[in-house]
Structure formats: structure tokens, C-alpha cells
N, C-alpha and C positions, 0 to 999 in steps of 0.2 A: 595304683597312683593316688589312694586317697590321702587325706593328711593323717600322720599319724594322732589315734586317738578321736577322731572323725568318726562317726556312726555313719555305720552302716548299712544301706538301703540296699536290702537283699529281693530280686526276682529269682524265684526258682522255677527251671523250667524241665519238665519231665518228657519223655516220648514213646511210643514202643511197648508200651506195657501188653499192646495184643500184639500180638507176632505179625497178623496178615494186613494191618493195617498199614501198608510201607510207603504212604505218602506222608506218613509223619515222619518218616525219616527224613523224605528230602527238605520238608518245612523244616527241621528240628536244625539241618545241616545248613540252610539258609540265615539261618540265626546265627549260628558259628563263626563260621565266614565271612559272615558281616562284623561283628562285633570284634574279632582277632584282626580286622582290616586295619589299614591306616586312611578309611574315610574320615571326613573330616566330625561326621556326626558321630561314628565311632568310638574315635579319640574323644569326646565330650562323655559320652555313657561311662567309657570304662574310667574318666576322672571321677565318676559321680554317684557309680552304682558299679553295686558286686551283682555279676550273674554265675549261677550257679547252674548247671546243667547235665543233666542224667539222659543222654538220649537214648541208649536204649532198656528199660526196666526189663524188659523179659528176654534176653541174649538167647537161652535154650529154648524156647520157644520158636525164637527165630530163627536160630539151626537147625532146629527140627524141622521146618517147614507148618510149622499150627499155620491156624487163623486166629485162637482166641485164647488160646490156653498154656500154660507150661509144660515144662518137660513132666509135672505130675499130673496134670488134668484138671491146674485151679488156672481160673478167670483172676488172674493176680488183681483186677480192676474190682473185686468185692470184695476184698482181704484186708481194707486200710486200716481197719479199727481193731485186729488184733492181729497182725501177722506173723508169720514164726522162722523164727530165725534159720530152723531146718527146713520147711517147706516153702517160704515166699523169702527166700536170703534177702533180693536186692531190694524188695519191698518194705524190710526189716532194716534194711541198712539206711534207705533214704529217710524212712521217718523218724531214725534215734538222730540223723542229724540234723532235719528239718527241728525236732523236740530242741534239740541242743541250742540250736541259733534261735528258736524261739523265745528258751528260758536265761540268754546272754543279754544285758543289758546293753551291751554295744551295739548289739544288731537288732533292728527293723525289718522283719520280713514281711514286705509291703505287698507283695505279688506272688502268687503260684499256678501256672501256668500247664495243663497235662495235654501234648499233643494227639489228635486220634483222627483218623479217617471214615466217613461217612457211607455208608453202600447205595444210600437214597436218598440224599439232600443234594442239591447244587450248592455249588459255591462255598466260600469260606463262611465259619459263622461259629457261635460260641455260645458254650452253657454257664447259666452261672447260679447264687443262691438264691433263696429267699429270704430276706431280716427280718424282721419284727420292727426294726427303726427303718424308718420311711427316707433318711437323713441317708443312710450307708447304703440302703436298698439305691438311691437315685443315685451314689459315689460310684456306685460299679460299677452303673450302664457307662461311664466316661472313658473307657478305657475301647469296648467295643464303638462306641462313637467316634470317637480318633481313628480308631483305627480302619473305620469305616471310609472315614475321609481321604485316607492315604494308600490302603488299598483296595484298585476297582473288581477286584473278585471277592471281598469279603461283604456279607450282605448281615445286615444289621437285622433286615425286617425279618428274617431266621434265627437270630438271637432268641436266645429265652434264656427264662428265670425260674426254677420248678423246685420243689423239694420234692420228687420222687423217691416213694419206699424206694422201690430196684435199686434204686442209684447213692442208696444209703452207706454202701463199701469202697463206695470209688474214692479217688482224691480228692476231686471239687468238693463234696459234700461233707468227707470224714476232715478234710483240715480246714475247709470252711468255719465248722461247729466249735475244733479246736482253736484257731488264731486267734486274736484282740481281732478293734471292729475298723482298724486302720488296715487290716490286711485282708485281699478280695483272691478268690480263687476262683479259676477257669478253667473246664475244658475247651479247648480249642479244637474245631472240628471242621475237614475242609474236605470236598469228595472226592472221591476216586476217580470222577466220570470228567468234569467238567465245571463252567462257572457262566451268569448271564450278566453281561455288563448294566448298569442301571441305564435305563431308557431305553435300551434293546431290546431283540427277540432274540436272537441267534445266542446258539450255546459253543461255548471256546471251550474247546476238548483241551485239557491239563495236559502241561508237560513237565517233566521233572524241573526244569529251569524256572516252568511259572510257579511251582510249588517254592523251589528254595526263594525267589520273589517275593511270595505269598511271609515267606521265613525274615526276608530281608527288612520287610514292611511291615513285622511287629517290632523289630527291634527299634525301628528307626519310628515310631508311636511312640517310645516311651520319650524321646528328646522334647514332644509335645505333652506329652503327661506331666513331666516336672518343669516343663518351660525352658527348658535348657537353647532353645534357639540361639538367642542371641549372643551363646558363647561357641557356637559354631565359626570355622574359621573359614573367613569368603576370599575367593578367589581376588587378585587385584587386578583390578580395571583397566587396560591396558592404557599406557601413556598416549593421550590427542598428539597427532604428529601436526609442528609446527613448519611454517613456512621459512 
């Protein structure tokens, strides 16, 4: 729906790239189904923004039944920085297009997004960079702060920001380093087990429904990322009945 010749503002969102991590499936499917809806905040994203989305990067892995690895025995989440067209295809394939819309003057890719699932964390929560500018370092947190707001399983105070060697082949890290300094990359990571609402004790054991939730409530953050609110279309107030 954008206008023709309009730039455009690209989210790429990834999922699946370890096999046993299957609650990013359901987040990743939340996202979907939300966004192809006819909500009303829906129709405003897809006026305003291209989402692109690979949900699952390791397909043979997942048919094979892994936990972590391909059908050849690579961790596809360390391969970002040189991947081979024979051995990491899909890995190989997302990045010559993520390169390509990078190096398109049309497009903006504002956001990258890689879903994964936790074995030991509570709750929703998200990784991100480290910059050198203090300016883009503080633009980042803004995205997990929204989104902290809107939804009550994702916990901010589990957010971090690291440049970890290990984590030097993943997504976050390798197209981090790559994008301009207007484009933020995340992993998003949310558990397996369960989640604690802020001011509680009690832990709410995850259901597939709270996850695609979990899925529903990133997308509908970004309408508060660009401010799109107020082109949201409101229900009409029903007519005061007269005497």
C-alpha cells in the first residue's frame, strides 16, 4: 500500500534458526497474523512499513528434530559473517538480500529482528549492541521500552546490551556492525517455561496463544515507534438515544 516511489521502511524479522527453540515459532506466527489481519492498527503498519519475514532459517534442522544445529552439524547462528551458499543455503540467501536492500537507495532498513527461545530466563526480553556513540546506544533501548509497556511478559530489567566474542556470528552482532547507525538489531528471546508479571510473585506458565500474544505485541510497538497512533481508525461512538 505504500505510495509509489515512497521509501521504504523495512523490519526484517527472522526466526527458527535453532531447530529446538519452537516458541519462536509461535511468537514469529503471532507476528503474522497480526500484521496480514484487517485490525485497525494493522492496516496502519502495512500503509507505512514493509515487513519482511523468514520464519523459519533452519527448515532441516527442524525436520530432523535438532536442538541447535543443521542437517550438517553448523550452529547456522555463528555463520553470519561468511556463510556458504552449500552448507548454510538459507543463511546465505537472507543475507545477499538483507545486502541488497541495504545497498538500495529506496529502502531503509530501520530494524532486524532474530526470534529465539530461552532454557533459563523468565519472561520476554531482548539482546542488543554495543556503539561507541552514546546517541544510537540510548535510540535502541526505545524499542525494548515500548515494548515493555505494551507487553506484560516482556521484562526490560533482562534486556542487555553486550558485545560478546561467542556471539560475534550471530545476526544481532554480524549485521549490527554491518547497517548505517539508523538501523538497530535484536535478538528477541522469550522462555520456554514461563513469565512473572511486574509487581508479582507468581510465575504464568506460557502457552502457545501467550506466545503468538507475546508475537502480537511486537508488532503493534512499532505503531508507537513511528507514532502512527493517531492514524489508527476508532470505532464510532454509538449515537446518545433521544427522547
Amino acid at each position: 500500500n505504500l505510495r509509489p516511489g515512497a521509501e521504504q521502511k523495512v523490519v526484517f524479522i527472522t526466526a527458527r534458526v535453532h531447530p529446538g527453540e519452537t516458541p519462536s515459532s509461535f511468537v514469529c506466527q503471532g507476528i503474522i497474523d497480526f500484521l496480514v489481519s484487517q485490525h485497525p492498527i494493522a492496516k496502519v503498519l502495512r500503509d507505512h512499513l514493509v515487513f519482511k519475514i523468514a520464519p523459519m532459517l533452519n527448515p532441516d534442522g527442524v525436520y530432523l528434530g535438532n536442538y541447535r544445529c543443521s542437517l550438517m552439524g553448523f550452529d547456522l547462528n555463528r555463520h553470519w559473517a561468511n556463510p556458504s551458499p552449500w552448507a548454510h543455503p538459507t543463511l546465505h540467501g537472507v543475507k545477499q538480500l538483507i545486502i541488497e536492500m541495504y545497498n538500495n537507495p529506496k529502502i531503509n532498513l530501520e530494524f532486524y529482528i532474530d526470534i529465539h527461545a530461552h532454557s533459563t530466563m523468565m519472561n520476554g526480553f531482548m539482546y542488543g549492541n554495543i556503539f561507541e556513540d552514546e546517541e544510537r546506544f540510548q535510540r535502541q533501548a526505545v524499542l525494548p521500552k515500548l515494548l515493555c509497556q505494551n507487553a506484560e511478559d516482556f521484562s526490560y530489567s533482562s534486556t542487555s546490551f553486550n558485545r560478546d566474542a561467542v556471539k560475534a556470528g550471530t545476526g544481532r552482532r554480524f549485521l549490527g556492525g554491518l547497517l548505517n547507525d539508523t538501523s538497530y538489531c535484536y535478538t528477541l528471546e522469550v522462555s520456554f517455561y514461563s513469565y512473572i508479571v511486574a509487581g508479582t510473585t507468581t510465575a504464568v506458565p506460557y502457552t502457545e496463544e501467550a506466545y503468538m500474544k507475546l508475537g502480537r505485541n511486537v508488532a503493534r510497538t512499532f505503531l508507537d515507534y513511528y507514532r502512527l497512533n493517531s492514524l489508527v481508525e476508532r470505532p464510532l461512538a454509538p449515537t446518545p438515544k433521544t427522547r
